[in-house]
C-alpha positions, 0 to 999 in steps of 0.5 A: 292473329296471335291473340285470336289462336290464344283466345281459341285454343284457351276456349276450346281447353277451358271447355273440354276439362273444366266442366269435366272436372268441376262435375267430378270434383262435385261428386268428390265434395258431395261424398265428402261431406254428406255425412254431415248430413247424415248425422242428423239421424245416422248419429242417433242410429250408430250412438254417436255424440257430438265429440265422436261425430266430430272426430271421426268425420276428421279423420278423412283428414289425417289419411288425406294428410299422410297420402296425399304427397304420394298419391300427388307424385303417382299422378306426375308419374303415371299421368291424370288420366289413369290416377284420376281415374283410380282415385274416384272409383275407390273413392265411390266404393267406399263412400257407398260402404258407409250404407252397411256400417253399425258402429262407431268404430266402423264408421271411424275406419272408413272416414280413414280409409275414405281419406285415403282413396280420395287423397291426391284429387284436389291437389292432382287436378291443381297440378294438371291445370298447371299442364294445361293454363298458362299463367295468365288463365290460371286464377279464372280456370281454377275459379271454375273448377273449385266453385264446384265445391259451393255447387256441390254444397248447394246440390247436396243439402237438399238431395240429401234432405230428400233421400233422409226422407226415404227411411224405411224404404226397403228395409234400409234407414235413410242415411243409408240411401243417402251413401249409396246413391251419392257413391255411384256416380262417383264410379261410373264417372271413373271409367269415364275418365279412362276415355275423356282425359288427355294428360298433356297438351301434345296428345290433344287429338282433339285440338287443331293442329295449330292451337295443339302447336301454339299451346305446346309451344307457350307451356314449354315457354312458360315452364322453361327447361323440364326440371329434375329433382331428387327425391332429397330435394323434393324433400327439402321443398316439402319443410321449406319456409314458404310451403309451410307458411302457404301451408299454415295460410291453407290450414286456416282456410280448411278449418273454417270451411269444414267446421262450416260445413259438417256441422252446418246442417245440424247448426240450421236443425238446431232453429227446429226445421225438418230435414228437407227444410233444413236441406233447402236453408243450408243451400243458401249460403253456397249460391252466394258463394258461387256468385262471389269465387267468379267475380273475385277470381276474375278481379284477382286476374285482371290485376294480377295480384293474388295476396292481397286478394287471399287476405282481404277474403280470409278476413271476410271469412274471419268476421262472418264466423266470429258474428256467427258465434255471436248471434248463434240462436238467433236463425236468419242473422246466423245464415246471414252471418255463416252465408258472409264467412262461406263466401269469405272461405270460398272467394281465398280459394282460386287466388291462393292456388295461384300462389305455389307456382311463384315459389315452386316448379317440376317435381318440387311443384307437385310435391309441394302443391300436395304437401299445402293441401295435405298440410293445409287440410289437417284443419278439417280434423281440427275444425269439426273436431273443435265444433264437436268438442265445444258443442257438448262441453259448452252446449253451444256452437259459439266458442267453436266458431270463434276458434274457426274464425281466429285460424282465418285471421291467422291465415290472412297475418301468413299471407301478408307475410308471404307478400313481404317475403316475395317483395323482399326477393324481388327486390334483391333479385334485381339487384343481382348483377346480370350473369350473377345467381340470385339468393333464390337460385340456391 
């Protein structure tokens, strides 16, 4: 009986928010990275070069870093629905603002300014699944949400080669189109979140009251205790040795995808396709992708074993991109290659966000969960900004993506320090007599 009020109630939840979130976090991801797309003629328009693309298409990342343990706090505090709710209409609104920019200076404020309305999204949404999932669904939950950004990656190549194909339409270039009918889903779904989301299991109106109880019952069992934390001691979690290794291990994973995929569109121009055509070929990669996150996903929960299934996938991630490099200029091995390493990126991503949870809980959890992402994402500075460089220093994308392909390597040496770390403790935890505190405790 049990399993079945298990099974039930975990379907029941897995399809009231996941798809829900999956479509916003789609949105998110679309205005994210449109602007890679939108170089291709925005870049000629506003006077851009590579070196000033790649640099203010980053610095979204340096306002998420400096926002997003904030914003995450917000969210435990005010709850999902509200701050959710805030984070994608501002978001929307300033990602359509882009429509009206004529400068290179402007262009650098609203990628900030867009860093800012967006941060706390992924890393809210990582803490609310913890609300909702006990441990056991976590990797598949987490699976079907983040596999909204190869979806999003795969919709939003060739929709935005169409809409750069609307240039002229009503005075506007169609870069601009692109910005604007991109946005407004992101604010129409905002004010929907006011109505659709729950912020705890015990508000769920619209479970039975038997799965209500069971899943109350089995999260306060899980999470034991409520925790309460100083701001002094969420502090100290933020600069403790495992957030900034998993942080270090997430930077890696962030400079790969981003160098990826805002550059993307102009690597696959670069084999003298128009801009629809280069629209359906940069899509390729990410259908991979989304096949290769399930599958990995549901291997890392069958097992219940998350490192080994980071590292193994970042090492993917790592080849794809230095053979990449190699064969640049020549089309089909370099999507074969970039398709390989988007699918290596992508399959790290739902076993690493089980990872936090081991180490953290309560207000530490949040907090720390933000400062991995915040942390973490600095590489989407980093990875687009190395591309850019390189590509007008050099001529070519080979040297940025070596140097995208080494951070992954990185990443996978971090994760297999953390396995030692965690297998270290485990032993000395059971060593600790009964009634005596562990090392970990302090």
């Amino acid at each position: 009986m049990g399993s079945s009020l298990e099974q039930a109630t975990m379907r029941r939840v897995t399809w009231r928010l996941v798809p829900f979130l999956c479509v916003l976090y789609t949105i998110a991801f679309i205005d994210r990275i449109n602007v890679g797309f939108a170089a291709l003629t925005m870049s000629k328009d506003l006077g851009l070069t590579p070196t000033m693309f790649g640099f203010g298409a980053g610095l979204f990342f340096i306002a998420y870093f400096l926002f997003e343990v904030p914003s995450n706090l917000m969210l435990d505090k005010v709850g999902a629905r509200r701050w959710i709710a805030r984070v994608m209409i501002t978001w929307g609104i300033i990602s359509m603002g882009f429509a009206f920019i004529d400068s290179a200076n402007q262009f650098y404020v609203l990628r900030f300014l867009l860093g800012i309305a967006e941060a706390g999204f992924f890393p809210g949404v990582i803490l609310y699944l913890t609300y909702w999932f006990p441990k056991r669904w976590r990797g598949r939950v987490t699976a079907g949400f983040v596999v909204a950004i190869p979806i999003a990656s795969a919709i939003a190549a060739p929709i935005s080669g169409y809409l750069l194909a609307m240039e002229g339409v009503l005075g506007f270039h169609g870069w601009q189109w692109m910005f604007i009918l991109e946005a407004a889903p992101a604010v129409a779904l905002g004010f929907v979140c006011l109505f659709f989301l729950t912020d705890k299991p015990e508000q769920a109106t619209w479970l039975a009251p038997e799965q209500r109880d069971w899943l109350v019952a089995e999260m306060a069992k899980e999470q034991g205790i409520p925790e309460r934390h100083s701001l002094r001691e969420i502090g100290a979690t933020l600069i403790s040795w495992p957030v900034l290794r998993l942080s270090l291990v997430y930077f890696g994973l962030t400079t790969g995808l981003y160098g990826i995929e805002l550059w993307l569109p102009q690597i696959v121009k670069g084999f003298g396709l128009s801009n629809i055509e280069v629209g359906f070929v940069s899509a390729i990669p990410y259908l991979l992708a989304i096949a290769t996150m399930g599958l990995w996903a549901r291997h890392s929960d069958r097992t219940g074993e998350r490192f080994g299934h980071v590292a193994i996938a970042c090492l993917v991630g790592c080849g794809g991109l230095m053979i990449a490099g190699l064969v640049h200029t020549l089309a089909i091995p370099t999507v074969i290659f970039l398709s390989l390493a988007i699918a290596g990126v992508m399959a790290a991503r739902p076993p690493f966000w089980q990872l936090p949870p081991e180490f953290l809980s309560g207000a530490k959890l949040a907090g720390g969960i933000a400062a991995i992402n915040s942390i973490g994402n600095l590489g989407g500075f980093v990875g687009p900004s190395l591309i850019g460089w390189a590509r007008e220093a050099t001529g070519s994308f080979t040297a940025g993506l070596m140097i995208s392909a080494m951070t992954l390597g990185v990443s996978a040496l971090f994760v297999l320090s953390l396995k030692r770390s965690a297998r270290i403790e485990a032993k000395t935890d059971a060593s600790v007599p009964v009634g005596a505190a562990s090392p970990a405790s302090h």
